[in-house]
C-alpha positions in Angstrom: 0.0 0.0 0.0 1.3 3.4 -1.2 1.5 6.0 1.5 -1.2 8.9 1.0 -0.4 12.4 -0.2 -2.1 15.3 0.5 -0.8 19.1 -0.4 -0.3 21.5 1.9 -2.8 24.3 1.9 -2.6 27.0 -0.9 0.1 24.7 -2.4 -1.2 25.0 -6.0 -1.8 28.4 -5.3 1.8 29.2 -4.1 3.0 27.5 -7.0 1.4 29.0 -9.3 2.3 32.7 -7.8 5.9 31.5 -7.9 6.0 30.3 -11.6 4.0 33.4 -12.6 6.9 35.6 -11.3 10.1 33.6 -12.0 8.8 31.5 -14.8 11.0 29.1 -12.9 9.9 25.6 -12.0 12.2 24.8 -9.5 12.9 21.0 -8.2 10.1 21.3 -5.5 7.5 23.1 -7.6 8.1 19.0 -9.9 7.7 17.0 -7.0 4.1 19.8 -5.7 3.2 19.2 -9.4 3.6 15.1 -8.9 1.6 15.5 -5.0 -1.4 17.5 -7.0 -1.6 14.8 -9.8 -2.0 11.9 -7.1 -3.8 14.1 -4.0 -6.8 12.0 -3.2 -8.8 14.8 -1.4 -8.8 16.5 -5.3 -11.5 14.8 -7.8 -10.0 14.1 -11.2 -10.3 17.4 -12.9 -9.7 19.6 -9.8 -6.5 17.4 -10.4 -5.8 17.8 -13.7 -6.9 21.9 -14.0 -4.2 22.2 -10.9 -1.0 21.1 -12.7 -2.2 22.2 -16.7 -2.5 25.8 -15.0 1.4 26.1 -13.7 2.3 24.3 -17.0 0.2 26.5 -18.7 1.6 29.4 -17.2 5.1 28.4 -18.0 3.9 27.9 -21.6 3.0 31.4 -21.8 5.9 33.4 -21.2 7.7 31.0 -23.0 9.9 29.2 -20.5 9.2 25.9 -20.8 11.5 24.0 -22.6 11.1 21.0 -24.6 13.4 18.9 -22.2 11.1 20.0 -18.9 8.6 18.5 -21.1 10.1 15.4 -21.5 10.9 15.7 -17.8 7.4 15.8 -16.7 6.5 13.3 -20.0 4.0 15.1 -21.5 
């Protein structure tokens, strides 16, 4: 049995608000990505809207490169 994860509170938010104004997705902003995509306490598209936002964001100002993709495998 896998150990549960649940995100801190404002997580996503804080996130979010971080890559906004760095348009840095640092190593722990990955691994709050990877908590959101398995927290329980989120339905499925909560889930999903919560990490395509920050990527989104990062898509935007154009900061994302191709190898983060591959990093996160999309």
């Amino acid at each position: 049995m896998f150990p549960s994860i649940q995100l801190l509170p404002g997580a996503i938010a804080e996130m979010f608000a971080s890559v906004s104004e760095t348009g840095i997705l640092t190593i722990a902003d990955r691994y709050g990505l990877m908590a959101a995509s398995f927290d329980e306490s989120l339905n499925k598209k909560e889930r999903l809207e919560s990490v395509c936002k920050v990527i989104f964001e990062l898509l935007c100002r154009g900061t994302a490169s191709s190898k983060l993709l591959h990093h996160l495998q999309i």
